[in-house]
Residue frames as a rotation matrix with the C-alpha (Angstrom) as fourth column:
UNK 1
-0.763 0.368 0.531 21.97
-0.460 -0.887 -0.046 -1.04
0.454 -0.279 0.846 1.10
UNK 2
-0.681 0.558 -0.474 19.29
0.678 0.725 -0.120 -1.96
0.277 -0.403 -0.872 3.47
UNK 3
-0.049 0.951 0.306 16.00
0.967 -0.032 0.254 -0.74
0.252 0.309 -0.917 4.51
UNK 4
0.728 0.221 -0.649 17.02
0.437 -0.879 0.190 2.57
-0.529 -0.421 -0.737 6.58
UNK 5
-0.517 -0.735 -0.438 19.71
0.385 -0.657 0.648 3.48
-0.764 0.167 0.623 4.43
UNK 6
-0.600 0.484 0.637 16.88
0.682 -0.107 0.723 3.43
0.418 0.869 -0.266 1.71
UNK 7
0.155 0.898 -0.411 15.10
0.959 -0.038 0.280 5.29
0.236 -0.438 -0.868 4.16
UNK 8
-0.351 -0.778 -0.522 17.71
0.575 -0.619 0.535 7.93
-0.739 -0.112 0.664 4.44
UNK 9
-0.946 -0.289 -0.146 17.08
0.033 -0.537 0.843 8.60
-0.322 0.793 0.518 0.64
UNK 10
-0.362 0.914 0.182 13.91
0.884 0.275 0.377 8.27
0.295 0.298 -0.908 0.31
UNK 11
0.348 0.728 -0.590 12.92
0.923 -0.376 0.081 11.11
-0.163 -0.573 -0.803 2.94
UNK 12
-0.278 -0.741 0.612 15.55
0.747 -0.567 -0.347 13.50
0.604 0.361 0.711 2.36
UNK 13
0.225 0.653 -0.723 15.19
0.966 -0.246 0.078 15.36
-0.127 -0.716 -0.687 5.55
UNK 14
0.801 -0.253 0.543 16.20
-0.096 -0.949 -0.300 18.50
0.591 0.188 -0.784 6.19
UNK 15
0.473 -0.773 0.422 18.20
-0.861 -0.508 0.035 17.25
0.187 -0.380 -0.906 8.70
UNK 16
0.835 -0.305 -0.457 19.89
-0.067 0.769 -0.635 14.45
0.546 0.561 0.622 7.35
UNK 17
0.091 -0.975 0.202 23.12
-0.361 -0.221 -0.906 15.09
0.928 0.010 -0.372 8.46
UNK 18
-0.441 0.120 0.890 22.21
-0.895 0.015 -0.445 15.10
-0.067 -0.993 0.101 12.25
UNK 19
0.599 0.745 0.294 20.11
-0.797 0.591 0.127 11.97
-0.080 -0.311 0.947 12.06
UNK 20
0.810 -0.415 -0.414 22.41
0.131 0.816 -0.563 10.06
0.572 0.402 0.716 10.42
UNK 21
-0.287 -0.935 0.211 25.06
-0.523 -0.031 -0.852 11.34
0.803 -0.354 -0.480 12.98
UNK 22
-0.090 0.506 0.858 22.58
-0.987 0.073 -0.147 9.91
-0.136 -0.859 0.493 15.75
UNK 23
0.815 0.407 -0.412 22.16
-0.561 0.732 -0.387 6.83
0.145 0.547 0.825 13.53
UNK 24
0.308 -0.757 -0.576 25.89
-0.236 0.526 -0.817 6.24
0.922 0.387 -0.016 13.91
UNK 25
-0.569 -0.407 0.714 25.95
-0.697 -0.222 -0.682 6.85
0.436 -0.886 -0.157 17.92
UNK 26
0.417 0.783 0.462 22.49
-0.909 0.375 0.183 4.66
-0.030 -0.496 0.868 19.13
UNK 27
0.773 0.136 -0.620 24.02
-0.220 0.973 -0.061 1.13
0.595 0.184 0.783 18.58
UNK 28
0.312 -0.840 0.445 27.71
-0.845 -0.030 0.535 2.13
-0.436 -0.542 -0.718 19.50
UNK 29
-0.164 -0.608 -0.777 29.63
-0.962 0.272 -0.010 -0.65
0.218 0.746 -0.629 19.38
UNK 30
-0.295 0.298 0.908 27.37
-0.396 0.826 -0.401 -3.61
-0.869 -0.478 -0.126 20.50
UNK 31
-0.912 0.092 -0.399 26.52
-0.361 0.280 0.889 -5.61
0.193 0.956 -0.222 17.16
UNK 32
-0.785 0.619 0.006 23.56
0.617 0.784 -0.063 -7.14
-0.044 -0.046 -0.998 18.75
UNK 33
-0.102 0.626 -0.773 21.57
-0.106 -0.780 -0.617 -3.82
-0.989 0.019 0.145 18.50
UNK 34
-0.561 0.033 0.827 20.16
0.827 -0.035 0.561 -4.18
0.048 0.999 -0.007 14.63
UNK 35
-0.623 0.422 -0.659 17.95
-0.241 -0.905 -0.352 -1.24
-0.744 -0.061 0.665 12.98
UNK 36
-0.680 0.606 0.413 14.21
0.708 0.688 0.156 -1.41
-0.190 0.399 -0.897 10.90
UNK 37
-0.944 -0.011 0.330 12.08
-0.042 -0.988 -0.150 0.44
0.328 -0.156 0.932 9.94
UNK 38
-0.399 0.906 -0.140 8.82
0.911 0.409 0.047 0.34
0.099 -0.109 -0.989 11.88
UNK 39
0.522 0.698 -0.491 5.81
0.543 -0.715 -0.440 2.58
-0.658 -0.036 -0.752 12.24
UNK 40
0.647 0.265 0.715 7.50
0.751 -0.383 -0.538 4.24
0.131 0.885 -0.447 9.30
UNK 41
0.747 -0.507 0.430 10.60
-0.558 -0.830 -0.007 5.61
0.360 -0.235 -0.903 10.73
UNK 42
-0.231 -0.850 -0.473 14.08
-0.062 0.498 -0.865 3.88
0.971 -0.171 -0.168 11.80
UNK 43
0.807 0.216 0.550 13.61
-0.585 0.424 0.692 1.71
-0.084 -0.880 0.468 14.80
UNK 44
-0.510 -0.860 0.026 17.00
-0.767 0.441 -0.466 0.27
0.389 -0.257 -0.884 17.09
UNK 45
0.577 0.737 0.353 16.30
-0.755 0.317 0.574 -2.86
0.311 -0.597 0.739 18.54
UNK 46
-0.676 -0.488 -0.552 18.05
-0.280 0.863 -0.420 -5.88
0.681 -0.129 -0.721 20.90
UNK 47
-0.920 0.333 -0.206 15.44
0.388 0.704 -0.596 -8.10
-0.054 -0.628 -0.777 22.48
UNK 48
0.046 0.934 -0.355 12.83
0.874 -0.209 -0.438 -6.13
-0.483 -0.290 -0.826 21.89
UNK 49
0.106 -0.300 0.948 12.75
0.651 -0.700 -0.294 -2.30
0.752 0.648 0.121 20.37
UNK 50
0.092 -0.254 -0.963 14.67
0.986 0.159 0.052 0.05
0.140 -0.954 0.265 22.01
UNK 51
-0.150 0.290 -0.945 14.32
0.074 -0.950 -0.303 3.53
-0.986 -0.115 0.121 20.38
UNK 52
0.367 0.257 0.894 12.84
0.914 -0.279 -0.295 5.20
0.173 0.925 -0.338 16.89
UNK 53
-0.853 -0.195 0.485 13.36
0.431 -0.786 0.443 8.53
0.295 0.586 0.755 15.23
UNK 54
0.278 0.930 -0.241 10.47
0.761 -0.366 -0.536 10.93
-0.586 -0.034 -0.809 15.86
UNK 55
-0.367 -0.875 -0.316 11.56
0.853 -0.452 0.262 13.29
-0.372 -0.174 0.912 13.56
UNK 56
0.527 0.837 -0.148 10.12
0.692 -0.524 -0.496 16.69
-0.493 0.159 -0.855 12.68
UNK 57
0.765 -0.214 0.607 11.32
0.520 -0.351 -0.779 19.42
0.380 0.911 -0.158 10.30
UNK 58
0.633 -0.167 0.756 13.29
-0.064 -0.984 -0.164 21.14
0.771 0.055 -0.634 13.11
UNK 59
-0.231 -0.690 0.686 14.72
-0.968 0.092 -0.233 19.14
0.098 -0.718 -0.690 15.51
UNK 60
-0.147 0.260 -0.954 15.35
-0.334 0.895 0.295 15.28
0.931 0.362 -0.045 15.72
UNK 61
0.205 0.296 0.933 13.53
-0.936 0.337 0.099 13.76
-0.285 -0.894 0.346 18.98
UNK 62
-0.727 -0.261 -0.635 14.18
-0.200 0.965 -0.167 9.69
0.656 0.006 -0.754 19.85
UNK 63
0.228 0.768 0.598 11.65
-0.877 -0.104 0.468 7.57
0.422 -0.632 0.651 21.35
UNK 64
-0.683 -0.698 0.216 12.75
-0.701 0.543 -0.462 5.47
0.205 -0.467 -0.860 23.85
UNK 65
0.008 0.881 -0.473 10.25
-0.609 0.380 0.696 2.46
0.793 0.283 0.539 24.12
UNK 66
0.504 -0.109 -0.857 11.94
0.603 0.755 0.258 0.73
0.619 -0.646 0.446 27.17
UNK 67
0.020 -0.639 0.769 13.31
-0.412 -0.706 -0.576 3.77
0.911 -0.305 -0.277 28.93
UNK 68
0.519 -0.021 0.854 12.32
-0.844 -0.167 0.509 2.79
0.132 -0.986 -0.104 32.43
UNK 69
0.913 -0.383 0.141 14.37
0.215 0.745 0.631 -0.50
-0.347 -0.546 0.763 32.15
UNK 70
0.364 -0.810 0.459 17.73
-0.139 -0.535 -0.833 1.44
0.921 0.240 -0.307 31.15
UNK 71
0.410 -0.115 -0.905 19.71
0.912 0.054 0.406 0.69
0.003 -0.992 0.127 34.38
UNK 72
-0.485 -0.819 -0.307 21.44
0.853 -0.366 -0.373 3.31
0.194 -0.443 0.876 36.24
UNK 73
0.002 0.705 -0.709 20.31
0.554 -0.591 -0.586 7.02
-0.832 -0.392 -0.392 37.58
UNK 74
0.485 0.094 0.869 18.91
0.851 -0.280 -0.445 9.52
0.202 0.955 -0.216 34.27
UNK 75
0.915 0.403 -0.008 19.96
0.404 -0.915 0.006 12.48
-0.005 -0.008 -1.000 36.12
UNK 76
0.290 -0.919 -0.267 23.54
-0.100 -0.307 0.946 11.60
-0.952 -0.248 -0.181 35.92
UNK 77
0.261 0.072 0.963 23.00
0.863 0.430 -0.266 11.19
-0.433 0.900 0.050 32.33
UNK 78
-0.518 -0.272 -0.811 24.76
0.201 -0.960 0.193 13.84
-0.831 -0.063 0.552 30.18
UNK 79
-0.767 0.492 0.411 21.70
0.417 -0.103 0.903 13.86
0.487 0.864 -0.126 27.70
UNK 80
0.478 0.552 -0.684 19.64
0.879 -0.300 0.372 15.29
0.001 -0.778 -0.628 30.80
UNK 81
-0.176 -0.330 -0.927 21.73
0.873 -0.488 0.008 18.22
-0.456 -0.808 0.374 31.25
UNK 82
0.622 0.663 0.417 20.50
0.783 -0.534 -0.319 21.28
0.011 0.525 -0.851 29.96
């Protein structure tokens, strides 16, 4: 077990379920992406940190810390579409 899975149990969100499905989707399938927990909340990171949890009783937000160097256009992103 390592520090965010202790984190998992520790917080016992409410929405566990969903975070930890997000938890399984942010690395994919690059191994060089590791996870930590800074500022007190799971934090991805490869060269630098690349998103945290923000999470709040009702809905789980991600903070991207390097968004603007993400290549490619956001609006063809299908996490943009509403």
């Amino acid at each position: 077990m390592n520090e965010v899975d202790q984190w998992f149990i520790d917080k016992a969100h409410p929405l566990d379920a969903l975070m930890r499905q997000v938890r399984a989707v942010v690395p994919g399938p690059d191994s060089r992406v590791t996870e930590s927990i800074k500022w007190q909340t799971p934090t991805f990171s490869f060269k630098g940190n690349i998103v945290s949890f923000n999470p709040s009783k009702h809905f789980v937000s991600l903070l991207f810390h390097r968004g603007a160097e993400i290549p490619g256009d956001p609006r063809a992103s299908k996490a943009t579409e509403g």
